[in-house]
C-alpha positions as CSV (number, residue, x, y, z in Angstrom):
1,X,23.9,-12.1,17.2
2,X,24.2,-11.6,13.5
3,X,21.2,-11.1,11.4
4,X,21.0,-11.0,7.5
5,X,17.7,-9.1,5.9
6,X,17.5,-10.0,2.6
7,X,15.2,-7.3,1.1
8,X,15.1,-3.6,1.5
9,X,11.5,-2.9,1.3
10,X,9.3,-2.0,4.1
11,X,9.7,-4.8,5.8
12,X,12.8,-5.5,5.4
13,X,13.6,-1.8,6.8
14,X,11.4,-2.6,9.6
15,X,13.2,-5.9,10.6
16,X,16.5,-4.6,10.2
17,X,15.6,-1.7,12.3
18,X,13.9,-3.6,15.2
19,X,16.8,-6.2,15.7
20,X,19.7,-3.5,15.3
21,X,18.2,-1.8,18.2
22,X,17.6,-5.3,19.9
23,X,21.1,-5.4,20.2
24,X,22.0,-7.9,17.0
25,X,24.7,-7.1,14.2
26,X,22.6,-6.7,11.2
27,X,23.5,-6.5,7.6
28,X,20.8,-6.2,4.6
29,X,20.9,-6.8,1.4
30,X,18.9,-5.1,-1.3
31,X,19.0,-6.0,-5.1
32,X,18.1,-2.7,-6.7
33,X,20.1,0.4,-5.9
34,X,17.2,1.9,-4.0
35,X,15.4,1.2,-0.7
36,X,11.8,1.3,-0.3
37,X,10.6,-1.4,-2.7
38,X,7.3,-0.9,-4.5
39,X,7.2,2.4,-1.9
40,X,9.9,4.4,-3.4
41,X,10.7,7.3,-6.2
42,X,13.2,7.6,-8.7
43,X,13.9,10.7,-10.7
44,X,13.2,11.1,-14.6
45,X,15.1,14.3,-15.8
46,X,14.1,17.1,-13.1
47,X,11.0,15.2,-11.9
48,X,10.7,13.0,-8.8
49,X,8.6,10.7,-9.4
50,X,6.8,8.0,-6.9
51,X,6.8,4.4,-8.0
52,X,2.8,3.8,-6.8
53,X,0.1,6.6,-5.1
54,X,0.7,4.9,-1.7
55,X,-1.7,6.9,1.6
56,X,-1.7,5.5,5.1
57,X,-5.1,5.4,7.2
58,X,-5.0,6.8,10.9
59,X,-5.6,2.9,11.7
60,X,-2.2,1.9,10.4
61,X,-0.1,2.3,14.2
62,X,2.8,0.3,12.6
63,X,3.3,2.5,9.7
64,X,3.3,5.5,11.6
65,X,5.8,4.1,14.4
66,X,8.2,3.7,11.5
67,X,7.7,7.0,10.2
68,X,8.2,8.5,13.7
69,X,11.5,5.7,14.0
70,X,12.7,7.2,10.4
71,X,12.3,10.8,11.7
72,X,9.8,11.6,8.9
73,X,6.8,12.4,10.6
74,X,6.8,16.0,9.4
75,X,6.7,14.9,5.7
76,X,3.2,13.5,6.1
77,X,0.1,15.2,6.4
78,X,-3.0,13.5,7.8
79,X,-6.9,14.7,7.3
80,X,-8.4,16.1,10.5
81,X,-11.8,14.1,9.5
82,X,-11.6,11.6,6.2
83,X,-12.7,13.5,3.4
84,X,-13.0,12.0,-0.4
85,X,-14.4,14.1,-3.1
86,X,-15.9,11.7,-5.6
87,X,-16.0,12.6,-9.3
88,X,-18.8,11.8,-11.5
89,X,-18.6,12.9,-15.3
90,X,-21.0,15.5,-16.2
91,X,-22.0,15.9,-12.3
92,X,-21.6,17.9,-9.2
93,X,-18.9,15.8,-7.2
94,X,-19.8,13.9,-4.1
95,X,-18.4,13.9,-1.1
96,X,-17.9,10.9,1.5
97,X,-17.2,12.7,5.0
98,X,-17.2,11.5,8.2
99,X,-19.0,12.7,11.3
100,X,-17.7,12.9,14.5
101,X,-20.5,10.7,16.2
102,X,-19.0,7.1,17.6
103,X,-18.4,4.2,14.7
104,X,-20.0,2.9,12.8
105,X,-22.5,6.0,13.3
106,X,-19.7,8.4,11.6
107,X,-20.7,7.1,8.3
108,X,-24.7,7.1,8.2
109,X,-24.9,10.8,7.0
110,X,-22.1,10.6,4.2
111,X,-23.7,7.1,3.1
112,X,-27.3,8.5,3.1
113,X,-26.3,11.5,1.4
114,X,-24.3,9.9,-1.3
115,X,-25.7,11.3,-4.3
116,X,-24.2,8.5,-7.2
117,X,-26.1,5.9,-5.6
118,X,-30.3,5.6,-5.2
119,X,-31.8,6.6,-2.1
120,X,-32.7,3.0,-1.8
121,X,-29.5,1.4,-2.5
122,X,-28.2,4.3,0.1
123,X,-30.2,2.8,2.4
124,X,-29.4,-0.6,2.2
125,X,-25.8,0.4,2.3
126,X,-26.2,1.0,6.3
127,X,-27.6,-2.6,6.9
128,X,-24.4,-4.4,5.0
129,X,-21.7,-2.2,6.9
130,X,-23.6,-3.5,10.1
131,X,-23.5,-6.7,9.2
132,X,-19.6,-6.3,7.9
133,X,-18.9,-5.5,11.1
134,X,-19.9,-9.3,12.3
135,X,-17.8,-10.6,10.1
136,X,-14.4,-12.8,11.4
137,X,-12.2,-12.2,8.5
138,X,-10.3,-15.9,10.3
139,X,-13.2,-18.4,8.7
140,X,-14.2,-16.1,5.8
141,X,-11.7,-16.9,2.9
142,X,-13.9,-19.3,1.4
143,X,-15.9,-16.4,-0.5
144,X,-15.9,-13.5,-2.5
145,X,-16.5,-10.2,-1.0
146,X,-18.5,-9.5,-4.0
147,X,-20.4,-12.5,-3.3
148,X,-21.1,-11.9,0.2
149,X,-22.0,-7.8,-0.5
150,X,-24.8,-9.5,-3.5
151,X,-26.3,-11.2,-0.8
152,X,-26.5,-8.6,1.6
153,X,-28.9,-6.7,-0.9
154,X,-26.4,-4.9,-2.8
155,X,-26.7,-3.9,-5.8
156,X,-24.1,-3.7,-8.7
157,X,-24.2,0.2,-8.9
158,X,-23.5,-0.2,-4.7
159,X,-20.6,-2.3,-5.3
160,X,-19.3,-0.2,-8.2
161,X,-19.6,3.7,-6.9
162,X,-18.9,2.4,-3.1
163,X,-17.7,-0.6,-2.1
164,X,-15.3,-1.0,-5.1
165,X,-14.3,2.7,-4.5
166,X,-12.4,1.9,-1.4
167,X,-11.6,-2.3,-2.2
168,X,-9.6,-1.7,-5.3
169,X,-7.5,1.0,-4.1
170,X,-6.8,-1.0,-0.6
171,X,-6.5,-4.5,-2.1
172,X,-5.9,-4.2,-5.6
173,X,-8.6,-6.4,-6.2
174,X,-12.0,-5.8,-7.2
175,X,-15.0,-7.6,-4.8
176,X,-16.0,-10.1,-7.4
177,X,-12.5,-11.5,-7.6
178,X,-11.3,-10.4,-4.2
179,X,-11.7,-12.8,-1.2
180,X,-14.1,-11.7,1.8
181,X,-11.3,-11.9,4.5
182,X,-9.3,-9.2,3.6
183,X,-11.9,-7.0,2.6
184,X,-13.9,-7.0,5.9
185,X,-10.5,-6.4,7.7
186,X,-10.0,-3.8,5.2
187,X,-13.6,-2.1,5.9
188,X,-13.9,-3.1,10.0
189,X,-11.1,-1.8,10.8
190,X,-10.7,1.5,8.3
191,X,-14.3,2.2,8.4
192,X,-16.5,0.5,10.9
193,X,-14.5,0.5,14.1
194,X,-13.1,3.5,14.9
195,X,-14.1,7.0,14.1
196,X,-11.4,8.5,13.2
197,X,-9.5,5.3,12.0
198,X,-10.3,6.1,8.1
199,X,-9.0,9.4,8.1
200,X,-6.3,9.3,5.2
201,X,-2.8,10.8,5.4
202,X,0.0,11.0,2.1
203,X,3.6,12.1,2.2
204,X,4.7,15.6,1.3
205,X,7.0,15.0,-0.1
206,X,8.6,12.5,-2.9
207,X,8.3,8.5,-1.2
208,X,11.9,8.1,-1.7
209,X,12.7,10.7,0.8
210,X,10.7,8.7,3.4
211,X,11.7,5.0,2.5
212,X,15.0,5.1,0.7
213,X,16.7,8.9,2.0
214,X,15.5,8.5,5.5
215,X,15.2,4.6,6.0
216,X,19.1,4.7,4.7
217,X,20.0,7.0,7.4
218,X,18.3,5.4,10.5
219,X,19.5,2.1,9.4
220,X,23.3,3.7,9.4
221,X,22.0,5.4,12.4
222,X,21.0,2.2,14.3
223,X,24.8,0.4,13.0
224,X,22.9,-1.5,10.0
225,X,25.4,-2.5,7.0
226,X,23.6,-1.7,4.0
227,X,24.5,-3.6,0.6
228,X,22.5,-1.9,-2.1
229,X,22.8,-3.6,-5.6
230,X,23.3,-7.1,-4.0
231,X,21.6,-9.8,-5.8
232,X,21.6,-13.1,-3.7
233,X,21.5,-16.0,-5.5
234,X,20.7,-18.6,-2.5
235,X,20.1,-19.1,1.2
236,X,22.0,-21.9,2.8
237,X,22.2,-23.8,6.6
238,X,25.8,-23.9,7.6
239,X,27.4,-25.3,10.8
240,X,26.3,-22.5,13.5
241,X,23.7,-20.4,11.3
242,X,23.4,-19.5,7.6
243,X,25.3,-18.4,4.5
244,X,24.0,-15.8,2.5
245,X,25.3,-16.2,-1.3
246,X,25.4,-12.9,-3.4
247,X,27.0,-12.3,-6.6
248,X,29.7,-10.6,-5.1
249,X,30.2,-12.3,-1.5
250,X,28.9,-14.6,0.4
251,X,28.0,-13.7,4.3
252,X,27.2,-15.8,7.1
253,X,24.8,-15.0,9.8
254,X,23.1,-16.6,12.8
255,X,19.7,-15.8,11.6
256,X,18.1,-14.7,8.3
257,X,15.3,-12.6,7.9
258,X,14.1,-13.4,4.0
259,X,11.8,-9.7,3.2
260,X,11.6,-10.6,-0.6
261,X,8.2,-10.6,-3.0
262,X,6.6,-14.3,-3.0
263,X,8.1,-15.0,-6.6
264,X,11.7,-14.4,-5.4
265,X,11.1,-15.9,-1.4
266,X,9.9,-19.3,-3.8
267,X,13.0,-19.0,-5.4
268,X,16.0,-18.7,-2.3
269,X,14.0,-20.6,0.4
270,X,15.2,-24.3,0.7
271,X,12.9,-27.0,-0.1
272,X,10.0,-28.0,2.8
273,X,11.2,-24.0,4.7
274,X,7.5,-23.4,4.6
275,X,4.2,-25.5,5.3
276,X,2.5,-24.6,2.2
277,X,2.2,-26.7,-0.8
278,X,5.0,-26.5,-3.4
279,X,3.0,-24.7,-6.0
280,X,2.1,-21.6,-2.8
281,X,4.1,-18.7,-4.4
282,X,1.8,-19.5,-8.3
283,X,-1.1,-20.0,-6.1
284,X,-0.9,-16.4,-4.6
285,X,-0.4,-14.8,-8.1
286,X,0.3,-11.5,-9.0
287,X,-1.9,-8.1,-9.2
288,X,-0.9,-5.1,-11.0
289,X,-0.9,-1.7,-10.6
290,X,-0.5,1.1,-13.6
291,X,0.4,4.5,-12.7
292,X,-0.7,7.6,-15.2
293,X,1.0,10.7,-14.7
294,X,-0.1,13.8,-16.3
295,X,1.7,17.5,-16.4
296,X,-0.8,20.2,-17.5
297,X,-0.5,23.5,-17.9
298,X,-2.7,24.7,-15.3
299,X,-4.7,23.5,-12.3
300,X,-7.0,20.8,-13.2
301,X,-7.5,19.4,-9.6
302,X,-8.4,21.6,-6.7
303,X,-7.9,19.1,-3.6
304,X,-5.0,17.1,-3.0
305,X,-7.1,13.9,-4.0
306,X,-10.2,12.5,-5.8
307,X,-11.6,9.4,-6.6
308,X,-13.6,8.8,-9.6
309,X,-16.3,6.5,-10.5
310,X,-18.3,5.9,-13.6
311,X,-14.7,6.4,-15.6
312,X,-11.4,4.4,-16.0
313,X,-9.4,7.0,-13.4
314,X,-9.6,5.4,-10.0
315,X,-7.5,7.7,-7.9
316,X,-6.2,10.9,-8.7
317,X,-3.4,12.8,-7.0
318,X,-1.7,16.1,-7.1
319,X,1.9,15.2,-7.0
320,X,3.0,19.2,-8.0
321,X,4.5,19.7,-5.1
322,X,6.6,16.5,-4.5
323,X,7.5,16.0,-7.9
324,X,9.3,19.4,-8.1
325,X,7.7,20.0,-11.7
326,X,8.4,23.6,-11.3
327,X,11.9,23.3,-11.6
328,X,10.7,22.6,-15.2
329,X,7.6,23.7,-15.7
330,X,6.7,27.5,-14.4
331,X,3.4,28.3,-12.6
332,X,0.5,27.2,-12.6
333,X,1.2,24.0,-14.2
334,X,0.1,21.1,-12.1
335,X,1.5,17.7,-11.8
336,X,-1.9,14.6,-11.4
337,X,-0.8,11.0,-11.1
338,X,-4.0,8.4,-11.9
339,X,-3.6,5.3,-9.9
340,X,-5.0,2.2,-11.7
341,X,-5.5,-0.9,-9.2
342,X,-6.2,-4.6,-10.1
343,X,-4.8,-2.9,-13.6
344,X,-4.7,-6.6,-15.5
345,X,-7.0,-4.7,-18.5
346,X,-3.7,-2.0,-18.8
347,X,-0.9,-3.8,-18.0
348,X,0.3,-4.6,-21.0
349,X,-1.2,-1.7,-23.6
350,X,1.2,0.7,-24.9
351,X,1.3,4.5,-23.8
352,X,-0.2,5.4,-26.5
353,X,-3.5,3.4,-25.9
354,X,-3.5,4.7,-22.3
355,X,-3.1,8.0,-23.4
356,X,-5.7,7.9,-25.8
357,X,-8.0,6.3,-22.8
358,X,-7.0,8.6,-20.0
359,X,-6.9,12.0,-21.5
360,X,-10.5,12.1,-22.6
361,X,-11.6,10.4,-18.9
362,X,-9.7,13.1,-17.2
363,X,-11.4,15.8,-18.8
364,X,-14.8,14.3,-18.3
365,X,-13.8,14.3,-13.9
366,X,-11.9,17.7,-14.2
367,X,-13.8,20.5,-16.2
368,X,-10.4,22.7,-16.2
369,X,-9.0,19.5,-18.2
370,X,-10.7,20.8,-21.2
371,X,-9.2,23.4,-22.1
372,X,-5.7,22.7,-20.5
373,X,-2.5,21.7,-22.7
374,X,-0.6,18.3,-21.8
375,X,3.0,19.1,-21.2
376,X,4.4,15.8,-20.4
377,X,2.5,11.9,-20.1
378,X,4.2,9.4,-19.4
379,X,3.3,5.8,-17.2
380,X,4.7,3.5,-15.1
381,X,4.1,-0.3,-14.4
382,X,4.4,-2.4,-11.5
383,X,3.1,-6.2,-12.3
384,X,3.5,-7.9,-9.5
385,X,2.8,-4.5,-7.3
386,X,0.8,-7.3,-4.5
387,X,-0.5,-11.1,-4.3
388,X,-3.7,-11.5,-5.8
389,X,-5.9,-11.8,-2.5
390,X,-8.5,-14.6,-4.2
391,X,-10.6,-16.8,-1.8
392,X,-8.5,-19.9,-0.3
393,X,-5.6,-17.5,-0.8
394,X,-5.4,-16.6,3.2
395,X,-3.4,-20.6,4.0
396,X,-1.0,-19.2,1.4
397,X,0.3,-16.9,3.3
398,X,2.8,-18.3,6.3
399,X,3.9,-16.7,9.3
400,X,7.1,-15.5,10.5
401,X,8.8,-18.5,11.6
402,X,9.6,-21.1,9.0
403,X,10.3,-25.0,9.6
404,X,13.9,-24.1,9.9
405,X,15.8,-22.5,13.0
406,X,17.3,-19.4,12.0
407,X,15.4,-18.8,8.9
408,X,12.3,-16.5,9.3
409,X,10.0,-14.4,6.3
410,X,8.8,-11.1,5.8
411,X,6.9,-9.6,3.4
412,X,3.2,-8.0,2.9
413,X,2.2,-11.1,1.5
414,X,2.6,-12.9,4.9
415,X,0.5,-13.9,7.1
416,X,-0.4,-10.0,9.2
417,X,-3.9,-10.4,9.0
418,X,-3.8,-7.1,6.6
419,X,-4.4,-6.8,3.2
420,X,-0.9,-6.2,0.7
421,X,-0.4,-2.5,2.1
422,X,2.3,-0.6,3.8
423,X,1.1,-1.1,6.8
424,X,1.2,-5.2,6.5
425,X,4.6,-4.5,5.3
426,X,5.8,-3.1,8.2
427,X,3.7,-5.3,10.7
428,X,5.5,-8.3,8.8
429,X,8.9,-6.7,9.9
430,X,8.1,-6.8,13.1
431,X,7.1,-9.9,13.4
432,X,10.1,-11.3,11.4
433,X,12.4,-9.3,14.0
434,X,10.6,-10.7,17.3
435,X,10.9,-14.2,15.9
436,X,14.3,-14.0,15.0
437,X,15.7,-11.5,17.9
438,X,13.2,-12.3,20.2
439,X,11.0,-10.3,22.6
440,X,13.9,-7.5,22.5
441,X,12.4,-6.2,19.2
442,X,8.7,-6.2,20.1
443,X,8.4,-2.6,22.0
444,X,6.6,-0.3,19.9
445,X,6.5,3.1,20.1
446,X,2.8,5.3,20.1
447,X,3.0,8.0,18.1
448,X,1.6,11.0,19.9
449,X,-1.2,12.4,17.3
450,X,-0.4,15.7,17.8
451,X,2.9,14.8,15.8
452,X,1.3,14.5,12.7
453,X,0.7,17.9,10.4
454,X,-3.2,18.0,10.0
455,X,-5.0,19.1,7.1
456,X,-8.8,20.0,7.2
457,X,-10.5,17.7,4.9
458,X,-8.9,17.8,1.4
459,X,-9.9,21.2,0.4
């Protein structure tokens, strides 16, 4: 069978992957000349530089079976127990560790020893992750997780130096605006059902050697032709399947996996494909996400990570190693990337603004900021980085098979039942393959644990 993946991100990847080795003749088409999508790296003179700060959670199976099916699983590190230093100008920072006692039990020391928070809004923080856990994230996209969290007694410092601590970065939404379906999948399965399913892992190395480099060779590998720099212009039923119109060719398949953003899948589907209202791709909107990146001159951060509260830097990284800012910059310079979810206040103001913002917020979190010299700032932009996940937005998003035979979607803003991450990426793939090449591309590896490269914490 012939199968055309329009879209080389994630899912895309994953779809093209799972049919090839179902047996079907698959060709994909990607528009920009690199694989990966919003999960990738290009290079800007010696540095290599990732698109977004994208981490995986031991929770996220699918992920990791592509990373094992790409051959990668040595370029990611994943945290023995989670571990996140939180940052507080002008204090000590805090830490949020796990124990090793059964969920949701592995959180009640870190919680009650949280230090940004009161000891009674610490408290009260144990009763609403209880209560989370009850929570069937099918009937709850009629309100806001910020709504729901106010009226399980907490407070707007909880929701601030916790809950939103952990929201924003997962789904680039804050709780007041974010709806509570994907949240409590977000929190019940990351943080409430599993011990160790928090625990956070983050790729060694640039993301374009995971999801462009590798994914390039496993789909050659697996007998995928790969069309990089092919635009399609439109999706079409012919007599025995469907015809694939790019600028440069057209291509006709049996079945079409369509693995684009929402904007672009509005744009190529035919009319009535999906059951969703004609407005559906404007109704899911757009978030953003705004990427700082920061050479100093010395060390600044001493753990691979930090989140920050009470400042405008969300998420930090150190990207020194990945980035290869040696090759420009001698020892001890250190390379930080600030990750700025649900970024519609940054979006649009110029460097210079950000700079003026960031720098100052920095050295606030990082004492050895202070004295350090800036040797390169620069920032990058991604505005439609997800779907906005707003109550009422969850009947927006349609499954893999579409009214038409042959024609099927993929995409994180599909129906997975996860949040716009990698991992509902990938899950979207392999759902898309399965419906179009049928049970063949189910089977999914488990990834032994022992495969991945632990660290201890994030010290």
């Amino acid at each position: 069978m012939r199968v055309g993946v329009v879209g080389g991100g994630l899912a895309g990847v994953t779809a093209a992957l799972r049919c090839a080795d179902a047996g079907a003749e698959v060709t994909l088409l990607e528009a920009r000349p690199r694989l990966g999508g919003v999960a990738g790296s290009f290079r800007r003179g010696e540095l290599d530089v990732d698109t977004g700060q994208h981490v995986f959670l031991r929770c996220c199976t699918s992920y990791r079976a592509l990373l094992d099916r790409l051959g990668v699983v040595d370029l990611v590190t994943l945290q023995e127990r989670l571990d996140i230093p939180v940052h507080v100008p002008g204090r000590r920072p805090a830490r949020l560790r796990r124990s090793g006692l059964p969920a949701p039990l592995h959180l009640a020391g870190a919680l009650l020893r949280y230090r940004p928070l009161p000891v009674a809004d610490r408290v009260r923080l144990v009763g609403a992750a209880l209560a989370l856990r009850g929570v069937d994230p099918r009937t709850a996209d009629t309100e806001t997780f910020g709504g729901w969290l106010a009226r399980h007694g907490q407070s707007p410092r909880a929701v601030e130096a916790l809950w939103d601590l952990v929201g924003i970065a997962t789904l680039n939404a804050r709780a007041g605006d974010a709806s509570l379906a994907p949240a409590a999948t977000v929190f019940r399965l990351g943080l409430l059902s599993d011990t160790a399913a928090g625990d956070i892992g983050w790729a060694r190395v640039p993301l374009g050697r995971l999801h462009d480099d590798a994914a390039a060779r496993a789909l050659a590998g697996a007998g995928v032709t790969v069309h990089r720099g092919a635009k399609v212009r439109s999706l079409g039923p012919v007599t025995g399947g469907w015809e694939i119109r790019t600028e440069k060719e057209d291509i006709v398949v049996e079945q079409v996996i369509c693995a684009v953003p929402p904007a672009a899948a509005h744009r190529l589907l035919p009319e009535g494909a999906l059951d969703l209202p004609p407005d559906w791709a404007e109704g899911l909107g757009r978030s953003p996400i705004v990427n700082v990146h920061v050479v100093y001159d010395r060390r600044v951060l001493d753990t691979p990570f930090a989140a920050g509260i009470d400042s405008p830097v969300q998420w930090v990284f150190d990207r020194t190693g990945p980035s290869g800012v040696h090759r420009v910059h001698p020892a001890p310079a250190q390379y930080v990337a600030v990750s700025l979810s649900a970024a519609d206040d940054v979006i649009g103001e110029p460097v210079a603004t950000i700079r003026a913002r960031m720098l100052p917020a920095l050295a606030a979190l990082l004492p050895a900021a202070r004295e350090a010299r800036v040797l390169e700032f620069f920032v990058t932009r991604e505005p439609e980085a997800t779907f906005r996940p707003a109550p009422g937005t969850a009947a927006l998003r349609p499954p893999a098979r579409t009214r038409l035979p042959g024609l099927t979607v993929a995409g994180a803003w599909t129906d997975t039942g996860w949040p716009a991450t990698m991992e509902g990426a990938v899950r979207s793939g392999e759902a898309a393959a399965e419906t179009a090449c049928g049970s063949a591309a189910r089977e999914r590896k488990s990834v032994p644990e022992h495969r991945f490269p632990l660290t201890r914490g994030v010290a």
